[in-house]
VODREN-822197 format. One record per residue (C-alpha): x, y, z; residue in one letter. Coordinates in pm, whole numbers. Layout:
<marza u="X" v="Y" w="Z" code="a"/>
...
! end
This chain:
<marza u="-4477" v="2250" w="-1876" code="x"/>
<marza u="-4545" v="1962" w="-2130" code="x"/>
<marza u="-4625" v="2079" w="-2465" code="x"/>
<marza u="-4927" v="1905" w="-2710" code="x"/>
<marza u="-4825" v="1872" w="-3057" code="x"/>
<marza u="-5073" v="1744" w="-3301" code="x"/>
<marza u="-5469" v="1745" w="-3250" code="x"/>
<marza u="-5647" v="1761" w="-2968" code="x"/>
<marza u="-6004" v="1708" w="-2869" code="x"/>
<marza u="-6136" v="1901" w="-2614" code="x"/>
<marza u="-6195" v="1733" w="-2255" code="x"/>
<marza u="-5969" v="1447" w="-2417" code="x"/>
<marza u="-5717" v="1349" w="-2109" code="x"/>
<marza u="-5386" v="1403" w="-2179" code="x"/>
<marza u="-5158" v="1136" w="-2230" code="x"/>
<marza u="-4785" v="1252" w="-2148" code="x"/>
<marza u="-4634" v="1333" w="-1804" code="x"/>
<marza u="-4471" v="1637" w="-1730" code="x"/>
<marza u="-4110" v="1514" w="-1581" code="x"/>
<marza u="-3950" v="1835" w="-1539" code="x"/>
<marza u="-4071" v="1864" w="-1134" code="x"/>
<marza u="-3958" v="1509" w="-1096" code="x"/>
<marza u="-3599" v="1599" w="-1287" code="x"/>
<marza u="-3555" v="1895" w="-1039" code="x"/>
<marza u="-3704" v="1738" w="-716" code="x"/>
<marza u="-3451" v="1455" w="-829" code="x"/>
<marza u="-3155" v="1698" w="-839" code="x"/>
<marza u="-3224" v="1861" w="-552" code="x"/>
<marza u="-3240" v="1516" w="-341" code="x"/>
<marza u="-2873" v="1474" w="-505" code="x"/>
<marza u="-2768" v="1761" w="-392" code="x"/>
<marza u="-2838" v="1710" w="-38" code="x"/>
<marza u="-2714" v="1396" w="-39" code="x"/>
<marza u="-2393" v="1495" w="-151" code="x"/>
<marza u="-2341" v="1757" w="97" code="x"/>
<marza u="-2436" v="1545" w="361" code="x"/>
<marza u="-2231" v="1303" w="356" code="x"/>
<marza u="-1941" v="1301" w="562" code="x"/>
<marza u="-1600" v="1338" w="459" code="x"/>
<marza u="-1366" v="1045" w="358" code="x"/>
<marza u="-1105" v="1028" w="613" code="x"/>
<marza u="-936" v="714" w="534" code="x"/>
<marza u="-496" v="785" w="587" code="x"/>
<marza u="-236" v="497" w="518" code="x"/>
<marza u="49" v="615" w="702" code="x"/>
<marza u="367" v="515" w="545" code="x"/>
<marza u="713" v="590" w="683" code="x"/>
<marza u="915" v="696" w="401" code="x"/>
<marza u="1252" v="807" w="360" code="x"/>
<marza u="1331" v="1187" w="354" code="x"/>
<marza u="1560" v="1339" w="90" code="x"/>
<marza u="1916" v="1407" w="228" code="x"/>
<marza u="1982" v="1753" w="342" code="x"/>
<marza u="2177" v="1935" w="62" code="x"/>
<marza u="2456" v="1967" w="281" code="x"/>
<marza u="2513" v="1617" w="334" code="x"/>
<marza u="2821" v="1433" w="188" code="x"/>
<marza u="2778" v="1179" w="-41" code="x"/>
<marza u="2761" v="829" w="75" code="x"/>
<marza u="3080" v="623" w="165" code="x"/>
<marza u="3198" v="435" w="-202" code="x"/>
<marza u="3316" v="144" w="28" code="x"/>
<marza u="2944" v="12" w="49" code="x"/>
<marza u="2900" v="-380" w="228" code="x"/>
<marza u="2743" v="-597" w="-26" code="x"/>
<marza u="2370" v="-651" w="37" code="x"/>
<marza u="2290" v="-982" w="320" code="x"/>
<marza u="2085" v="-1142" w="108" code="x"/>
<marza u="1779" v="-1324" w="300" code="x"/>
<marza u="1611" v="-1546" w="115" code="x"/>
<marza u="1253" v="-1753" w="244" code="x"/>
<marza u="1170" v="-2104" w="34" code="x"/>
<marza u="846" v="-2232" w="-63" code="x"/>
<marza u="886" v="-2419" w="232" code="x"/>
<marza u="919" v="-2164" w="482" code="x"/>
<marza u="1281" v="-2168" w="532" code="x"/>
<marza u="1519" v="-1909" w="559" code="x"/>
<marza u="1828" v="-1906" w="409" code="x"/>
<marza u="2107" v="-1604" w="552" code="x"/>
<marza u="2314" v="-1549" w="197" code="x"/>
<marza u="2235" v="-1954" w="60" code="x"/>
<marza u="2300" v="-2075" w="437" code="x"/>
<marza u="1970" v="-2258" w="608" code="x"/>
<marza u="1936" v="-2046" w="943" code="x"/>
<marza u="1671" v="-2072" w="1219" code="x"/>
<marza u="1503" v="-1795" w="1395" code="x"/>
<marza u="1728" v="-1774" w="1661" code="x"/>
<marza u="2017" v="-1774" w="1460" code="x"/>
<marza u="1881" v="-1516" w="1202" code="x"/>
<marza u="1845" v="-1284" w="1491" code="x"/>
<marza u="2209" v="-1323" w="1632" code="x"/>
<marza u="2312" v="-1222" w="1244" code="x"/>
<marza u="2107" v="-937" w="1257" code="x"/>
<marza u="2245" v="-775" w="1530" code="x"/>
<marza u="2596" v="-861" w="1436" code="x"/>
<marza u="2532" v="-642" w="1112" code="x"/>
<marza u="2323" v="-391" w="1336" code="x"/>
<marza u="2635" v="-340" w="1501" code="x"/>
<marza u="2856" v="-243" w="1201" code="x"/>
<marza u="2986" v="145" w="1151" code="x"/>
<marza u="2786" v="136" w="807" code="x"/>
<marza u="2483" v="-132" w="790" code="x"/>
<marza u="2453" v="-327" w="470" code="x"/>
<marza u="2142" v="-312" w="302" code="x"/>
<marza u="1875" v="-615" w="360" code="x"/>
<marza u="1755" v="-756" w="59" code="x"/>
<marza u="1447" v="-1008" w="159" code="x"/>
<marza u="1350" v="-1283" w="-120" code="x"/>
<marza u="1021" v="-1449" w="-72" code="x"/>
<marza u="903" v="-1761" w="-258" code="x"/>
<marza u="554" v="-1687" w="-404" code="x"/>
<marza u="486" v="-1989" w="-220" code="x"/>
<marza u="615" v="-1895" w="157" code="x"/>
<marza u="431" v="-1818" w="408" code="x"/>
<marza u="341" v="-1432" w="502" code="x"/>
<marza u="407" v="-1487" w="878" code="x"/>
<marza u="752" v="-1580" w="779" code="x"/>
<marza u="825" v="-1284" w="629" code="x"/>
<marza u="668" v="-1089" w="834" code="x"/>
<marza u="839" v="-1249" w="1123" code="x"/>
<marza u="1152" v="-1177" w="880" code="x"/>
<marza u="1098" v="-809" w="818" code="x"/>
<marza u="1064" v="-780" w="1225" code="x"/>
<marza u="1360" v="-907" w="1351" code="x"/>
<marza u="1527" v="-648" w="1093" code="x"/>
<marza u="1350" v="-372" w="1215" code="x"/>
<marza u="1379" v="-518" w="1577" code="x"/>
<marza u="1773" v="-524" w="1575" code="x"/>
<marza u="1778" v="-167" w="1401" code="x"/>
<marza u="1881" v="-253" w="1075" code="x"/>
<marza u="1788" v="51" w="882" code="x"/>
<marza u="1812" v="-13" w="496" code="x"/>
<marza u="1536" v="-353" w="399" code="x"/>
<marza u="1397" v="-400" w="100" code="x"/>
<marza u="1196" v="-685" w="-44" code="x"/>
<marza u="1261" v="-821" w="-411" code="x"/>
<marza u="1024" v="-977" w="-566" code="x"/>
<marza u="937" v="-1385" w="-529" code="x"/>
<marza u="972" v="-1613" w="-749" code="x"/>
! end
């Protein structure tokens, strides 16, 4: 209920409006709202790598160095400082695919390259089954 302070004549309208129903007609709207809305469902599936059984030996100290692939402001693709083409890129792939223990794939965009090319990159690794890819940041 609103409350008059001071004086007051008699039949004199009052002046102030109550907003306590409007605060808890307000609140209740809010309420429903809320509940009604349907949940948020949105999933980014990512396939990340599981932690190695505890069982599992330690990894072999005789490691290949990393194949270092690295894609120009241009768009071209160099296979460890050597210009390749697409086709060529792929033979090398599966040549490493094929090794007892893969080497890792380190992937070296120019800020300025193309996304298709390194998508197309990142592809043909996971295309020949090369396991271990990683992308280092362009310059």
């Amino acid at each position: 209920m609103a409350m008059a302070v001071g004086e007051r004549d008699e039949g004199e309208p009052l002046s102030e409006i109550n907003t306590t129903p409007l605060i808890d007609v307000m609140l209740v709207l809010l309420i429903m709202m809320i509940v009604t809305l349907p949940p948020q469902r949105h999933a980014v599936k990512l396939d990340t790598p599981l932690p190695p059984p505890p069982n599992q030996p330690p990894p072999p100290d005789d490691m290949p160095d990393p194949v270092r692939i690295m894609i120009g402001f241009d768009n071209q693709i160099s296979w460890m400082g050597e210009i390749v083409d697409r086709n060529s890129l792929d033979s090398r792939m599966k040549v490493e695919a094929k090794r007892d223990i893969q080497p890792e794939i380190h992937i070296e965009p120019d800020r300025q390259a193309q996304y298709g090319v390194v998508a197309h990159v990142m592809a043909a690794a996971q295309r020949n089954g090369l396991k271990k890819m990683g992308v280092i940041g362009g310059t």
